[in-house]
N, C-alpha and C positions, 0 to 999 in steps of 0.2 A: 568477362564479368559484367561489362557495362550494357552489352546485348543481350545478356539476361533482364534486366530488369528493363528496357526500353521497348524492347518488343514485342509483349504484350502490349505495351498501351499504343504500341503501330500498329499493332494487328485492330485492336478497337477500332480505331481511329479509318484504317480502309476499310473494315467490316460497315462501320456509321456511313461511310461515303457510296458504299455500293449498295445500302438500306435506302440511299437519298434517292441515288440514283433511279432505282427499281421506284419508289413512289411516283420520281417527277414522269417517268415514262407511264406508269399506271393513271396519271393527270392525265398527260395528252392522250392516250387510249378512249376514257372516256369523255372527254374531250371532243375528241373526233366522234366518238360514237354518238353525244348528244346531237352535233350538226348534222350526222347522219338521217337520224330518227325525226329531229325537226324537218328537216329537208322531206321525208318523205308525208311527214304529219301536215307540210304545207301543200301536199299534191293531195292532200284528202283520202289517203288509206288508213285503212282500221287499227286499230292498240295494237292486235295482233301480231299485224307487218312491219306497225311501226316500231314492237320488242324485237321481233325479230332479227329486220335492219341491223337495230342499235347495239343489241347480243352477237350478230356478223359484222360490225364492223371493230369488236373489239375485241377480236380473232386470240390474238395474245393471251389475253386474261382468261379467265376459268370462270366457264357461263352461269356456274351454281351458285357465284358470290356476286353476281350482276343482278344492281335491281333497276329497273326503268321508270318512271315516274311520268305520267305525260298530263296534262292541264293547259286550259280546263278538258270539262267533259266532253264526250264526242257532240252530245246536244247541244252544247252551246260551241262549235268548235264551226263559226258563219265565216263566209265570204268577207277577207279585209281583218281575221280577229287574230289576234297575237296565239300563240301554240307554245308551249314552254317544254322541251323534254328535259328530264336530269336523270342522269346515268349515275347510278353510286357505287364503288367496289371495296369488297375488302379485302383489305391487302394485308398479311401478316408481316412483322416485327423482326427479322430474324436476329440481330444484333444483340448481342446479350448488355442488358443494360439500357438500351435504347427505351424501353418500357416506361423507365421514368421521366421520361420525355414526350413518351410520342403514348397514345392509345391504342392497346392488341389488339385486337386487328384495326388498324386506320384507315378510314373511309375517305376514299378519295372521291370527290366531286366532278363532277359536269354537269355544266347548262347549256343551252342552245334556246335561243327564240325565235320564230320566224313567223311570219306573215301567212294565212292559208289563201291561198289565191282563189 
C-alpha cells in the first residue's frame, strides 16, 4: 500500500535526476564545441569551418538544434583580436512536470574566447 503511493514521486524524482543529467552533459558538449570553433577561429578559418568544427565536435547532440554564433565579424577579426564562438542547443524537457521549472526546450549555452594569432 505504502509503495503505491511513494513510487510515483520516486519515479519523478529519478526521471528530474536523469533530465539534470542529460542537460549538464549537453553543457559540456557545447562547451567543448565552443573551444573547438574558437581554437580553429584563432588559426584564421572561415565561419564555414569554423560551424562546421563546432557542429563535429558536438557529435552527441542532433546538428538541426545547433546554432553557432561567432564575433566579431570576419572583417574585423585582426591579428591579436579576441574571437568569441557560442554554441547554443536545444534540449527538450522530457520529465513530466519539470516544465514549470525549466523552459521547453532549454537552451543550453557555450562560450569560448581566444586570441586570433
Amino acid at each position: 500500500m505504502e509503495l503505491a503511493l511513494v513510487l510515483p514521486i520516486l519515479l519523478l524524482i529519478l526521471m528530474a535526476i536523469i533530465d539534470m543529467g542529460r542537460i549538464y552533459h549537453g553543457y559540456l558538449s557545447v562547451t567543448t564545441a565552443a573551444r573547438e570553433g574558437a581554437r580553429q577561429a584563432s588559426l584564421g578559418r572561415t565561419d564555414e569551418e569554423i560551424r562546421a568544427t563546432a557542429i563535429l565536435s558536438a557529435t552527441p547532440l542532433k546538428a538541426d538544434h545547433i546554432t553557432v554564433v561567432i564575433s566579431p565579424d570576419a572583417r574585423l577579426r585582426y591579428s591579436g583580436a579576441n574571437i568569441e564562438v557560442k554554441v547554443e542547443y536545444q534540449m527538450a524537457i522530457i520529465t513530466p512536470g519539470m516544465q514549470a521549472f525549466f523552459p521547453n526546450p532549454y537552451v543550453v549555452i557555450g562560450k569560448a574566447v581566444m586570441k586570433r594569432e
